[in-house]
N, CA, C and O atoms as a Tripos MOL2 file, in Angstrom:
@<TRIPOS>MOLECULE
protein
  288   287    72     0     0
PROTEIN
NO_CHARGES

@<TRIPOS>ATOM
      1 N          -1.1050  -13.8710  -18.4800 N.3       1 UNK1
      2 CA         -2.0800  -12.8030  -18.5350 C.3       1 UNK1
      3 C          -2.7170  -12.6480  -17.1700 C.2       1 UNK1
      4 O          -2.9090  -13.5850  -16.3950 O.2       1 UNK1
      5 N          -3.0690  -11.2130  -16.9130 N.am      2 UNK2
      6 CA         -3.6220  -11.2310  -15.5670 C.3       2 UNK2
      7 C          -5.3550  -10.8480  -15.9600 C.2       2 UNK2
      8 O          -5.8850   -9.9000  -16.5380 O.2       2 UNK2
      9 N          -5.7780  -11.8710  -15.4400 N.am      3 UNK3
     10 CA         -7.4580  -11.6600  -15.6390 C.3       3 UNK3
     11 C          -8.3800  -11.2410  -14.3070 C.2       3 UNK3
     12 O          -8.6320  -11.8890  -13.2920 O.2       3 UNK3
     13 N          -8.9060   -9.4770  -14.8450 N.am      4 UNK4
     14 CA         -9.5520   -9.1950  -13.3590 C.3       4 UNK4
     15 C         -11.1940   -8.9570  -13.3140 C.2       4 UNK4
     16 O         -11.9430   -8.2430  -13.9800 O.2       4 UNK4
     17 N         -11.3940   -9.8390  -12.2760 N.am      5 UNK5
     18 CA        -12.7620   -9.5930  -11.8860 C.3       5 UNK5
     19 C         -13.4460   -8.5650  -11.3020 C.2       5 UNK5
     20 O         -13.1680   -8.2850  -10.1360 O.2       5 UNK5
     21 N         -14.4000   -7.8640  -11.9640 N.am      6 UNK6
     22 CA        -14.9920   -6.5200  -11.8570 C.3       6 UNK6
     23 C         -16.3040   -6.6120  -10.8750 C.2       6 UNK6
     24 O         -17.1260   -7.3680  -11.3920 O.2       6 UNK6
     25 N         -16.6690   -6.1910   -9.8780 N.am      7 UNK7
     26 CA        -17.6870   -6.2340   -9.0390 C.3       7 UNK7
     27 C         -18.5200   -6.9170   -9.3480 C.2       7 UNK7
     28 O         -19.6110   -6.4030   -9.5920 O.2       7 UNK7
     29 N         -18.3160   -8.6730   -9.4920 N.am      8 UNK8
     30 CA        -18.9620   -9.6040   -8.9260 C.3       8 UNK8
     31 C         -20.3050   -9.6360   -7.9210 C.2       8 UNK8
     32 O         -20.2920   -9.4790   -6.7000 O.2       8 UNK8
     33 N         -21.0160   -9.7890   -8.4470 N.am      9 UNK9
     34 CA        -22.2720  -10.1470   -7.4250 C.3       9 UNK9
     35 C         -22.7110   -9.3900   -6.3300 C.2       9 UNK9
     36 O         -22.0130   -8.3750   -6.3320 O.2       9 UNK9
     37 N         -23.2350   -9.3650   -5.7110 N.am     10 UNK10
     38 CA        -23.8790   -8.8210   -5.1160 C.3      10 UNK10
     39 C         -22.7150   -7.6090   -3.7280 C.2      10 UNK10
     40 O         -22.6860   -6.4890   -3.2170 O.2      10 UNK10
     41 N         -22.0550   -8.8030   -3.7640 N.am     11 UNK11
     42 CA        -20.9200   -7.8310   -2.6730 C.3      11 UNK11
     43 C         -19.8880   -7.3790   -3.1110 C.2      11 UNK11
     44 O         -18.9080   -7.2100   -2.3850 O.2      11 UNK11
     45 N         -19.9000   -6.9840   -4.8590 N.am     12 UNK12
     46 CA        -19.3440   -6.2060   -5.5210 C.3      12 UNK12
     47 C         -17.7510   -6.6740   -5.4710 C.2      12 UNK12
     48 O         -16.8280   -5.8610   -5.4210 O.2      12 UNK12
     49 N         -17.6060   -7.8790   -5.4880 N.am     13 UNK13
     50 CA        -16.1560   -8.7820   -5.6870 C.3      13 UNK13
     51 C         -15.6930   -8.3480   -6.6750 C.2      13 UNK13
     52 O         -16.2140   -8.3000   -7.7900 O.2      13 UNK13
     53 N         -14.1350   -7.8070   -6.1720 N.am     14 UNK14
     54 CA        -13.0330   -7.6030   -7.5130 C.3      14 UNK14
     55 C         -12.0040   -8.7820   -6.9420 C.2      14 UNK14
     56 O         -11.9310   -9.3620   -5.8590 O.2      14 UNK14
     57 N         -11.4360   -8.8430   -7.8690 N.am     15 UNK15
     58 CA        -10.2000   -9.9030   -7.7250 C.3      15 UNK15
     59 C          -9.4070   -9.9390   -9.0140 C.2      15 UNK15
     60 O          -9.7390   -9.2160   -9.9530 O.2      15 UNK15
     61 N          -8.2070  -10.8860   -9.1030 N.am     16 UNK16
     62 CA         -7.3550  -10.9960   -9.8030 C.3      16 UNK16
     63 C          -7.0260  -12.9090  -10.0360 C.2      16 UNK16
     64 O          -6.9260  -13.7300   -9.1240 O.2      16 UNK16
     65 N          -6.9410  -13.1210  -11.2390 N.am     17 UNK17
     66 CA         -6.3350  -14.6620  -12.0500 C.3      17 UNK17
     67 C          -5.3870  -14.7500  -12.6420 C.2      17 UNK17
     68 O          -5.3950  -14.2890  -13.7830 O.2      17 UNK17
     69 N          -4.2490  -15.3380  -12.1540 N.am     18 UNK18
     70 CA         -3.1920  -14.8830  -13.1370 C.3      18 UNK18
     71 C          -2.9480  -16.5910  -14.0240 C.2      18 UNK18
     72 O          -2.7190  -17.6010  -13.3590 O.2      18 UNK18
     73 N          -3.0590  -16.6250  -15.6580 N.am     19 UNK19
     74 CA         -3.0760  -17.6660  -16.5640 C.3      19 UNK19
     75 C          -2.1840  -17.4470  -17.5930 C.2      19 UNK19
     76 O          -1.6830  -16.4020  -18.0070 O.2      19 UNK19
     77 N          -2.0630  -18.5760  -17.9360 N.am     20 UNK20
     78 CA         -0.7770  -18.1810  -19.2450 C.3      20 UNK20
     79 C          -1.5980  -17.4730  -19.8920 C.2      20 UNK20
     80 O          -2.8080  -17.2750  -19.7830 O.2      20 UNK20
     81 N          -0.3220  -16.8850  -21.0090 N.am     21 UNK21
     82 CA         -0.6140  -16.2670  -22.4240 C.3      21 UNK21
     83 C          -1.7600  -16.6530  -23.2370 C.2      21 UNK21
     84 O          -2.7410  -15.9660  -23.5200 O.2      21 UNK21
     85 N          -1.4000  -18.2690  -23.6880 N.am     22 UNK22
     86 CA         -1.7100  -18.7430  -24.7450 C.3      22 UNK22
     87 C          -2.8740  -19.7130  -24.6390 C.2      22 UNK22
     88 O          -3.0520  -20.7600  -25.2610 O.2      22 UNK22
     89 N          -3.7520  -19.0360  -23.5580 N.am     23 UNK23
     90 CA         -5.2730  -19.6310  -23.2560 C.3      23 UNK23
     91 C          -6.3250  -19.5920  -24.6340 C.2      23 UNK23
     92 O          -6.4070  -18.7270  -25.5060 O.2      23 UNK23
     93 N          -6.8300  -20.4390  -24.5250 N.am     24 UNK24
     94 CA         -8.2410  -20.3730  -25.6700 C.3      24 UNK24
     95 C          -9.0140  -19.1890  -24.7530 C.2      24 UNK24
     96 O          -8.6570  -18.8000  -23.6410 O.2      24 UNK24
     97 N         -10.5060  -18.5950  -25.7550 N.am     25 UNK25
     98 CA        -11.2980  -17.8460  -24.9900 C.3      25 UNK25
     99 C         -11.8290  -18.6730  -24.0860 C.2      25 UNK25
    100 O         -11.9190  -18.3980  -22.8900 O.2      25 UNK25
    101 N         -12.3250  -20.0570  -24.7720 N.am     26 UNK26
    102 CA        -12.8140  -20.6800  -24.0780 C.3      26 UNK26
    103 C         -12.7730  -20.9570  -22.4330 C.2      26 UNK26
    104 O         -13.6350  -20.8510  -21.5610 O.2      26 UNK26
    105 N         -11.1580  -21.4210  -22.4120 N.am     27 UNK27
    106 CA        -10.6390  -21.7460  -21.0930 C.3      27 UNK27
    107 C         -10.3960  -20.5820  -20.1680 C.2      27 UNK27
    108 O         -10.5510  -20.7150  -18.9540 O.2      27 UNK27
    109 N          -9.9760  -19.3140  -20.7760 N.am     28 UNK28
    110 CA        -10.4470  -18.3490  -20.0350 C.3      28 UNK28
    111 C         -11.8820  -17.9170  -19.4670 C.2      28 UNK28
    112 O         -12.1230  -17.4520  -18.3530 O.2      28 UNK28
    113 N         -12.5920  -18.1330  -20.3010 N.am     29 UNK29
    114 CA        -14.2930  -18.4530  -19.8910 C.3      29 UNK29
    115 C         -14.2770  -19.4780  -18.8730 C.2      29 UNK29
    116 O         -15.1240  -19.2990  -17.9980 O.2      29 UNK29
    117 N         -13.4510  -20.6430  -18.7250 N.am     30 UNK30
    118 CA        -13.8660  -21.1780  -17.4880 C.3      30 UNK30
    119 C         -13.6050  -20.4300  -16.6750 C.2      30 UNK30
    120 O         -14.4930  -19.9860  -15.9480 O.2      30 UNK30
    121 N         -12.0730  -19.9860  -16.5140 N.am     31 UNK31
    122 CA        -11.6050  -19.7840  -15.6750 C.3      31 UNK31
    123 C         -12.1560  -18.9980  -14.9590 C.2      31 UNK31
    124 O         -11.7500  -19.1160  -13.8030 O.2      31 UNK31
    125 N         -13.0910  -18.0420  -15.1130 N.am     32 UNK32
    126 CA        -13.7450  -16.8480  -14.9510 C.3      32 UNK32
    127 C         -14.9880  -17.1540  -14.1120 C.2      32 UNK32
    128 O         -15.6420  -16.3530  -13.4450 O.2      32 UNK32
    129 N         -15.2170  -18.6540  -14.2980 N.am     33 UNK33
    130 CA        -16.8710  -19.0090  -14.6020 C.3      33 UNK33
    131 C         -16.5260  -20.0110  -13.0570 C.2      33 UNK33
    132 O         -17.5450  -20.2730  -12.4180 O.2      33 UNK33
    133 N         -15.2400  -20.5310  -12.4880 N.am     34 UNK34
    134 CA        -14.9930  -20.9880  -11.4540 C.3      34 UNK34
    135 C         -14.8760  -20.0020  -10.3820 C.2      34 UNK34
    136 O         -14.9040  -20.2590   -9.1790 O.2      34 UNK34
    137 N         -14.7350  -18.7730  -10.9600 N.am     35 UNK35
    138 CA        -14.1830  -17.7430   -9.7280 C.3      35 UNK35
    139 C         -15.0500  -17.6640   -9.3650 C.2      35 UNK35
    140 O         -15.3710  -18.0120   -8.2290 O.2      35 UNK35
    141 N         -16.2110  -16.8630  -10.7180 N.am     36 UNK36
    142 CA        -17.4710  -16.3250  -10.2320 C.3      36 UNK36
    143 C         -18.4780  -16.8810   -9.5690 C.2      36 UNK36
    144 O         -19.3730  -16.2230   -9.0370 O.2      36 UNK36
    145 N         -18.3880  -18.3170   -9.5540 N.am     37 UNK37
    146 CA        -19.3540  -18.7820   -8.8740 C.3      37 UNK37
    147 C         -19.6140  -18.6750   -7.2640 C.2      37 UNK37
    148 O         -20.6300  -18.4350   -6.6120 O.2      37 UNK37
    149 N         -18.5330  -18.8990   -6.9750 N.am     38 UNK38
    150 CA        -18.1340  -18.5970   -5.6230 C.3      38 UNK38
    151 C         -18.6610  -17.6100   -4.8540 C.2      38 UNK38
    152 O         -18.9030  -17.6930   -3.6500 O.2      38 UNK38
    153 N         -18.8890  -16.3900   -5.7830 N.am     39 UNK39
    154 CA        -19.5360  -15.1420   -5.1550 C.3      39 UNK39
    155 C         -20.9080  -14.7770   -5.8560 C.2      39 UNK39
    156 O         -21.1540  -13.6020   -6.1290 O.2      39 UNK39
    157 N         -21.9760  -16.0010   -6.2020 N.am     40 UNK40
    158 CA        -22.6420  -16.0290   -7.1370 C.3      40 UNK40
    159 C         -24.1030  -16.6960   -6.1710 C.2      40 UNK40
    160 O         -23.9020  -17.7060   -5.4960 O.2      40 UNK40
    161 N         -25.1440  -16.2250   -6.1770 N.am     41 UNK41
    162 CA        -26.1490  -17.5720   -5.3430 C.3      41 UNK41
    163 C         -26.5520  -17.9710   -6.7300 C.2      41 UNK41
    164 O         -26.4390  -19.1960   -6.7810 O.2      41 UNK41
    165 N         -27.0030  -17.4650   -7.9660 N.am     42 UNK42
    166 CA        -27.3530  -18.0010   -9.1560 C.3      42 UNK42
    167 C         -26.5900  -19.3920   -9.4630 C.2      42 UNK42
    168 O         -25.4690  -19.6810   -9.0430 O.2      42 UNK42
    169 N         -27.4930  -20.2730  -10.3560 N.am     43 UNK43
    170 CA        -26.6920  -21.0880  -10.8830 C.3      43 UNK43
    171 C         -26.2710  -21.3720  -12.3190 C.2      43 UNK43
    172 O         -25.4140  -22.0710  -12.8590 O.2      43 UNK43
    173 N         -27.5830  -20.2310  -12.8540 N.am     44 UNK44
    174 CA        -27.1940  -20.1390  -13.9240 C.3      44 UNK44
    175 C         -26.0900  -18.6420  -14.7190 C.2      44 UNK44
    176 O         -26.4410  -17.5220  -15.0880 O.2      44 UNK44
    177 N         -25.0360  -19.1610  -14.7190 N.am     45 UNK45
    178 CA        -23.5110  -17.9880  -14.6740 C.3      45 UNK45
    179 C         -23.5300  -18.4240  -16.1950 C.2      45 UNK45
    180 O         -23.5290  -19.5970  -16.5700 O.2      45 UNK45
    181 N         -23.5460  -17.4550  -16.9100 N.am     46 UNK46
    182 CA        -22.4030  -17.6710  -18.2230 C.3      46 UNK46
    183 C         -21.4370  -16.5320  -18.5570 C.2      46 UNK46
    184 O         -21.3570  -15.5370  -17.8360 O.2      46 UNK46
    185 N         -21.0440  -16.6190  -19.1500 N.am     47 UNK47
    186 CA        -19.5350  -16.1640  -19.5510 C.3      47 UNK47
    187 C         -19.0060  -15.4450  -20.8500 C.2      47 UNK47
    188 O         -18.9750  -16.2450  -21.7840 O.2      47 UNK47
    189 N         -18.6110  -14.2710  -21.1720 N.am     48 UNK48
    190 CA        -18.3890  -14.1440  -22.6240 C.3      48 UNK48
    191 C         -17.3690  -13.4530  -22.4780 C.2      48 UNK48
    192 O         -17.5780  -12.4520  -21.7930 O.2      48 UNK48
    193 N         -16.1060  -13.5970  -22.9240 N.am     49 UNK49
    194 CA        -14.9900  -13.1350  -23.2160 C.3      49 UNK49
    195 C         -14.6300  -12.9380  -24.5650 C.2      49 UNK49
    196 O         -15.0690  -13.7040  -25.4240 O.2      49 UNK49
    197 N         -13.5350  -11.5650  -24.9850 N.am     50 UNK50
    198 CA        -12.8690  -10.7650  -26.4190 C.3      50 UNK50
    199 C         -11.3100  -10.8000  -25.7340 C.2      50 UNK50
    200 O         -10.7880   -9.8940  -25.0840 O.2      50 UNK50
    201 N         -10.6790  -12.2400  -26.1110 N.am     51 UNK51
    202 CA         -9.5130  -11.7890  -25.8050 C.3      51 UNK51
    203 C          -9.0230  -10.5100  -26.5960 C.2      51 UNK51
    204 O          -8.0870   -9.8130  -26.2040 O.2      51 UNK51
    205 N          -9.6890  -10.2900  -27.6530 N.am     52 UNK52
    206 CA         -9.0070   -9.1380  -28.8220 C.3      52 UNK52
    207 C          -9.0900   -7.7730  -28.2810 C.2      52 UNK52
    208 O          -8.2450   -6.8800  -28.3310 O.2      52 UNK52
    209 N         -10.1660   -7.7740  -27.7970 N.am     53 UNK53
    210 CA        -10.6840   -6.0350  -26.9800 C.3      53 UNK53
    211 C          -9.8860   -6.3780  -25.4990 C.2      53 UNK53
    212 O          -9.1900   -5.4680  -25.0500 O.2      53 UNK53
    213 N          -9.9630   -7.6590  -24.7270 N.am     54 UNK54
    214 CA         -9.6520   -7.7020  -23.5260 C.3      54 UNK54
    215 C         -10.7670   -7.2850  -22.6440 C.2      54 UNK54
    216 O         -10.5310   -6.4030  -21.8180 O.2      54 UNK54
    217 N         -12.0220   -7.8330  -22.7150 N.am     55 UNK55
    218 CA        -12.3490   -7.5880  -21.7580 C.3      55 UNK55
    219 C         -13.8380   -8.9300  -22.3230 C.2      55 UNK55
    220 O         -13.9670   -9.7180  -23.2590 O.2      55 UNK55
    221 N         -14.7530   -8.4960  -21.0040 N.am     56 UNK56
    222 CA        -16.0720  -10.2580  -21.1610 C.3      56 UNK56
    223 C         -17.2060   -9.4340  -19.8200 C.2      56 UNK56
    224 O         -17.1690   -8.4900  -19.0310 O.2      56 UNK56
    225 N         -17.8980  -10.2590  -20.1420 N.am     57 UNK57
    226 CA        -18.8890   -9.9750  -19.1830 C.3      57 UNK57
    227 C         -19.8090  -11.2590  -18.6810 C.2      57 UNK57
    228 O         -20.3620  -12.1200  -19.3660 O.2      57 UNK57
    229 N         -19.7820  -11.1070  -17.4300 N.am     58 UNK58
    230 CA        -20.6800  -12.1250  -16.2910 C.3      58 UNK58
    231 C         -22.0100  -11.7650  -16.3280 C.2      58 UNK58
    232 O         -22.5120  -10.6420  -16.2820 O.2      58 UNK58
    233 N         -22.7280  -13.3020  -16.4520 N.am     59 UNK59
    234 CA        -24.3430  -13.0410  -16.6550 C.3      59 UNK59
    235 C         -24.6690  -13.9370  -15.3590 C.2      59 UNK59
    236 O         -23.8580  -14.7230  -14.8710 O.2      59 UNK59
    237 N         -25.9110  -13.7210  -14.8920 N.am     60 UNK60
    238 CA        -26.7150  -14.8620  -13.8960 C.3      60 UNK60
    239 C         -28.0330  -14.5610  -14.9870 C.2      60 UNK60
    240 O         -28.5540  -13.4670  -15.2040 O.2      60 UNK60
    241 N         -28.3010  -15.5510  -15.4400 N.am     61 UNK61
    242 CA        -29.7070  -15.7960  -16.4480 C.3      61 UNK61
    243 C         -29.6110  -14.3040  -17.5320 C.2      61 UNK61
    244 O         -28.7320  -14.2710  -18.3930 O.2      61 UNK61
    245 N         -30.1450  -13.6680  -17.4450 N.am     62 UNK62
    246 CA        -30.1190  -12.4000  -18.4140 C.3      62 UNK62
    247 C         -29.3150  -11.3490  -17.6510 C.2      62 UNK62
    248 O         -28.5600  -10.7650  -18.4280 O.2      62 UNK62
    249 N         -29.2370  -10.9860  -16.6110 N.am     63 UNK63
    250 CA        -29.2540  -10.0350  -15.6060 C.3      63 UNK63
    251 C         -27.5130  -10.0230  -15.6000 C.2      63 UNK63
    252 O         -27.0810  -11.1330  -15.2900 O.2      63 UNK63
    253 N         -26.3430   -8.9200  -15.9000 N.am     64 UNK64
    254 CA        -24.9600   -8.4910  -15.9840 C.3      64 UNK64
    255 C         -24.9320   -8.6590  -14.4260 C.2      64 UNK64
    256 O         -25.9630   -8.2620  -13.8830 O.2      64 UNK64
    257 N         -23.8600   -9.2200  -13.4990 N.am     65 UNK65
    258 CA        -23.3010   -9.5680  -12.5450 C.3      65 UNK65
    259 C         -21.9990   -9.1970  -12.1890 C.2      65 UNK65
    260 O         -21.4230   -8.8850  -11.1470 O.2      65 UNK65
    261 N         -21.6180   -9.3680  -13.7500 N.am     66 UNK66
    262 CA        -19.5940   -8.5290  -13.6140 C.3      66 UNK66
    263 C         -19.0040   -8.2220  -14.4930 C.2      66 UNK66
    264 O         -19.5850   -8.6910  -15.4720 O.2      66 UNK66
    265 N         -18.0900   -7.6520  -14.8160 N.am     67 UNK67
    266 CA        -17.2110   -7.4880  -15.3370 C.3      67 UNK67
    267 C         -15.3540   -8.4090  -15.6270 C.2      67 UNK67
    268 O         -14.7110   -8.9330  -14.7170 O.2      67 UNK67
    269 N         -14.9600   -8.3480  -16.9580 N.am     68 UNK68
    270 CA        -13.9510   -8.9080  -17.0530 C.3      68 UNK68
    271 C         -13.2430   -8.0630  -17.5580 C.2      68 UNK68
    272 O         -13.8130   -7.3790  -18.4080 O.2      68 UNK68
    273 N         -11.6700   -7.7200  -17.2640 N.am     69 UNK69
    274 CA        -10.9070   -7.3110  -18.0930 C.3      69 UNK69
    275 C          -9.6890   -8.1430  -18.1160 C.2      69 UNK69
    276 O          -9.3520   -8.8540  -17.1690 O.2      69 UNK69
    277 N          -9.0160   -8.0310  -19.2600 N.am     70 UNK70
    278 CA         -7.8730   -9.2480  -19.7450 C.3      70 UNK70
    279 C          -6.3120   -8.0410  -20.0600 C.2      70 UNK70
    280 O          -5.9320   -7.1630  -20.8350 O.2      70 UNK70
    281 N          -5.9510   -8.6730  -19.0410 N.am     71 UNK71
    282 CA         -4.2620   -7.7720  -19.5510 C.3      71 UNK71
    283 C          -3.4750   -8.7970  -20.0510 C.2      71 UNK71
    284 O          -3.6360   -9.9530  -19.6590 O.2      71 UNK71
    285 N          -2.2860   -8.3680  -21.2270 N.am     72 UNK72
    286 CA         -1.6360   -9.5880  -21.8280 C.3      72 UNK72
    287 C          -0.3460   -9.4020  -21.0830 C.2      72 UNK72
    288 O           0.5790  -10.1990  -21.2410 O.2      72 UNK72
@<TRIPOS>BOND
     1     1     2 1
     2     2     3 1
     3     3     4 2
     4     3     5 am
     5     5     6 1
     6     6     7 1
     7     7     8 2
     8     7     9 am
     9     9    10 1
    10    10    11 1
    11    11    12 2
    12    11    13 am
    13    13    14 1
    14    14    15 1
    15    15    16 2
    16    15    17 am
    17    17    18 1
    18    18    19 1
    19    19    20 2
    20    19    21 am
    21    21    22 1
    22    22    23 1
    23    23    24 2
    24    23    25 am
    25    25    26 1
    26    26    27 1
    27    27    28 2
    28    27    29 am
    29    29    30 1
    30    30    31 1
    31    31    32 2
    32    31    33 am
    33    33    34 1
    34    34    35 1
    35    35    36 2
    36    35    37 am
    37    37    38 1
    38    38    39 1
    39    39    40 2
    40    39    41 am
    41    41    42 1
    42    42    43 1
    43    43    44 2
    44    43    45 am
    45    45    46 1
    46    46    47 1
    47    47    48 2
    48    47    49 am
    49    49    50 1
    50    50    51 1
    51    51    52 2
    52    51    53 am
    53    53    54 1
    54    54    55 1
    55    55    56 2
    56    55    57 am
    57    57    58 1
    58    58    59 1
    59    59    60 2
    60    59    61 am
    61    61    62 1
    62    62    63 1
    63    63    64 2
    64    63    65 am
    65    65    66 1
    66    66    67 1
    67    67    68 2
    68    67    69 am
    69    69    70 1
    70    70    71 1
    71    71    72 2
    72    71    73 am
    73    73    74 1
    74    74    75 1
    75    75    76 2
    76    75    77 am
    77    77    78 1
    78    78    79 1
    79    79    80 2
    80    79    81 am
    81    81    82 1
    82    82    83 1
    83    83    84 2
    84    83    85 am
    85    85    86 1
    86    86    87 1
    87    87    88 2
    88    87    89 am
    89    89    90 1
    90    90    91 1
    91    91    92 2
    92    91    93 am
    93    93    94 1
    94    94    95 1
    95    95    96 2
    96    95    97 am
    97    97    98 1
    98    98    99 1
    99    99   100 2
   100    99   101 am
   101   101   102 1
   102   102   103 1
   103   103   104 2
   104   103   105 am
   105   105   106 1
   106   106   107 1
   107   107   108 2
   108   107   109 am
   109   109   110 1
   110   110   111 1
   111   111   112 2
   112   111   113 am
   113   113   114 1
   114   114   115 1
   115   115   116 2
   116   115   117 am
   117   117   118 1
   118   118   119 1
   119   119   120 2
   120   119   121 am
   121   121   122 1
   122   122   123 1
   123   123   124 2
   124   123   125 am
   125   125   126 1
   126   126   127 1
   127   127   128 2
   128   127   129 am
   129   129   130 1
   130   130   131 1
   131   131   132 2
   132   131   133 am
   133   133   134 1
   134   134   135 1
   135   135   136 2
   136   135   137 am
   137   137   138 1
   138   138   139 1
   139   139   140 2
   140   139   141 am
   141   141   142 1
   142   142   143 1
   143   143   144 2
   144   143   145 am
   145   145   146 1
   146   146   147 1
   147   147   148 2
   148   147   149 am
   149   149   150 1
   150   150   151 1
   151   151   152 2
   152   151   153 am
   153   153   154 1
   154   154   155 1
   155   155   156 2
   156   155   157 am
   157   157   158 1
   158   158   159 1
   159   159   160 2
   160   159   161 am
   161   161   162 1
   162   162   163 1
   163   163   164 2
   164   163   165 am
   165   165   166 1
   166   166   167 1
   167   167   168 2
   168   167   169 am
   169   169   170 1
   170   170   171 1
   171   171   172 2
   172   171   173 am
   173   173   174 1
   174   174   175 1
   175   175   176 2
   176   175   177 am
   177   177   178 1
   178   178   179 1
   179   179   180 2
   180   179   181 am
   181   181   182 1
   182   182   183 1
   183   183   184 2
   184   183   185 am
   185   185   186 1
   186   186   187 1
   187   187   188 2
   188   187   189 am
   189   189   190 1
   190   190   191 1
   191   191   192 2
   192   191   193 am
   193   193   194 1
   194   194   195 1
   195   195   196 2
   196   195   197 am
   197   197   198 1
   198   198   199 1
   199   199   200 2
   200   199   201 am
   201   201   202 1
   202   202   203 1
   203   203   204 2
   204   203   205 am
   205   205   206 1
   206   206   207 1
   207   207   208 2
   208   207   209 am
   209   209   210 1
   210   210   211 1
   211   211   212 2
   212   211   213 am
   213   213   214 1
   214   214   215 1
   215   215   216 2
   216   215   217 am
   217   217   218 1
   218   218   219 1
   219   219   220 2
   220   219   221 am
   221   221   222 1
   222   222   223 1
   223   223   224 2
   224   223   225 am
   225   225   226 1
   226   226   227 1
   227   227   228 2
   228   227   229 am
   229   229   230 1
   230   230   231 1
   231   231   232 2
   232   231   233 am
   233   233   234 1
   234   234   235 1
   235   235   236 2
   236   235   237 am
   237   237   238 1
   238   238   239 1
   239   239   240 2
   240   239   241 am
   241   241   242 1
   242   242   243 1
   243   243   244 2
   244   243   245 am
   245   245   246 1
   246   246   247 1
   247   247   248 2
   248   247   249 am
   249   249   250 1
   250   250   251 1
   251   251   252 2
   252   251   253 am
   253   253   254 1
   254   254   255 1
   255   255   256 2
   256   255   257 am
   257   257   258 1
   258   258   259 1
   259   259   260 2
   260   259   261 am
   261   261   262 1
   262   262   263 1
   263   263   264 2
   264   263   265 am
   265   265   266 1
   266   266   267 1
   267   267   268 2
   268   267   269 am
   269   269   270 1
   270   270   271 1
   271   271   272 2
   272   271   273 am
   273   273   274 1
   274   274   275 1
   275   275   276 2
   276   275   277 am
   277   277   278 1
   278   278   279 1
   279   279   280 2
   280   279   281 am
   281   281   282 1
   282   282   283 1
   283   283   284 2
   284   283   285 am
   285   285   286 1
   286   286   287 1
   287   287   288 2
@<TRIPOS>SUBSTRUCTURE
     1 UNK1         2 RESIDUE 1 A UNK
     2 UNK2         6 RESIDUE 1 A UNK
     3 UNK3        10 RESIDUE 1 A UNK
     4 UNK4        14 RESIDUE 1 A UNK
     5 UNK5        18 RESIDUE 1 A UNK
     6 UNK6        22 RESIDUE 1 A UNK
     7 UNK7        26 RESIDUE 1 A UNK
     8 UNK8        30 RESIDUE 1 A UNK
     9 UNK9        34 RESIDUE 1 A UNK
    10 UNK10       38 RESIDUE 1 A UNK
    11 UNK11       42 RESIDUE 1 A UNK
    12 UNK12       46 RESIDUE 1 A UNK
    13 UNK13       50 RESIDUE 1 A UNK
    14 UNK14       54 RESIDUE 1 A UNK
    15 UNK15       58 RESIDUE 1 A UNK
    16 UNK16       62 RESIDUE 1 A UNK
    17 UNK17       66 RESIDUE 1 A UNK
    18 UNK18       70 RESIDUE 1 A UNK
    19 UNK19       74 RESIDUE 1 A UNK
    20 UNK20       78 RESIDUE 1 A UNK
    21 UNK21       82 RESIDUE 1 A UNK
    22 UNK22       86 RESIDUE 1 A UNK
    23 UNK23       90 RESIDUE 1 A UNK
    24 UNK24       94 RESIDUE 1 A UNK
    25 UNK25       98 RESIDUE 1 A UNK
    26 UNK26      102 RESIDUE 1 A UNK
    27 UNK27      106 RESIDUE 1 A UNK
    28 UNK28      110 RESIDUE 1 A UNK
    29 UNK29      114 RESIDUE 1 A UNK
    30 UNK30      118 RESIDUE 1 A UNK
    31 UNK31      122 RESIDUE 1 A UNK
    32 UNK32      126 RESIDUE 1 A UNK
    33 UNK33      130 RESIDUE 1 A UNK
    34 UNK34      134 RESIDUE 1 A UNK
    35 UNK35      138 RESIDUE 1 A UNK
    36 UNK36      142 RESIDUE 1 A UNK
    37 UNK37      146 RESIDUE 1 A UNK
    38 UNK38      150 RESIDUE 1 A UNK
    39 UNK39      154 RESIDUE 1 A UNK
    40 UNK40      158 RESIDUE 1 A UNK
    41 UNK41      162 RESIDUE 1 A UNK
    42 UNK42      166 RESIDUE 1 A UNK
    43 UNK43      170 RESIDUE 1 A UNK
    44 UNK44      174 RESIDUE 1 A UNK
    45 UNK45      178 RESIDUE 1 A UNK
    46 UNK46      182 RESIDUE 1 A UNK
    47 UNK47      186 RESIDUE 1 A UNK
    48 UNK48      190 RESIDUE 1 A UNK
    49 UNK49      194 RESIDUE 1 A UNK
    50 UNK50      198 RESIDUE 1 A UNK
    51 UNK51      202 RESIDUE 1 A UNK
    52 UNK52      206 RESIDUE 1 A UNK
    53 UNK53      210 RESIDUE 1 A UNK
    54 UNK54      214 RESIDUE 1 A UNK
    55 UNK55      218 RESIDUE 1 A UNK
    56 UNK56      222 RESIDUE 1 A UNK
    57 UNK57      226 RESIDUE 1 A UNK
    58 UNK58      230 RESIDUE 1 A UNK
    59 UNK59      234 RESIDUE 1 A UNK
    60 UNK60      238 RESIDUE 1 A UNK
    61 UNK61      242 RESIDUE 1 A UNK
    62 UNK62      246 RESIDUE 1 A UNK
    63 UNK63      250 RESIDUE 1 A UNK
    64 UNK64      254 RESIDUE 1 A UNK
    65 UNK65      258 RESIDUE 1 A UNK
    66 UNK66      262 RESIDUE 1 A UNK
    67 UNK67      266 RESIDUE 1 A UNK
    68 UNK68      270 RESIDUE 1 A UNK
    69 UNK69      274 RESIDUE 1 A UNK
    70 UNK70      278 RESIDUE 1 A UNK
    71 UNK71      282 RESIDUE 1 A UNK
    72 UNK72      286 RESIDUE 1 A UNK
């Protein structure tokens, strides 16, 4: 699956993850949650992913930071 990151943080980071198929949401939630940090000064990042819809969204405390979309 190719998992893409939607304008990330402040300098509006897109990017691309490419992971197997047969990921939990979970581990896709990391995976997401390692990228984003990177382009993140927050420390508090969480994560919510629909593999079913294909897509999640990046938080820093309450405040939306990014976007996820999930291609299979």
């Amino acid at each position: 699956m190719k998992i893409h990151l939607i304008n990330v943080g402040r300098q509006k980071f897109n990017g691309t993850i490419e992971a197997r198929d047969d990921l939990h949401p979970d581990d896709v939630a990391t995976l997401v949650y390692r990228e984003a940090q990177k382009h993140l000064v927050s420390l508090d990042i969480s994560v919510t992913v629909d593999l079913e819809k294909g897509e999640g969204n990046i938080f820093a405390g309450f405040h939306s930071v990014g976007k996820v979309k999930i291609e299979k």
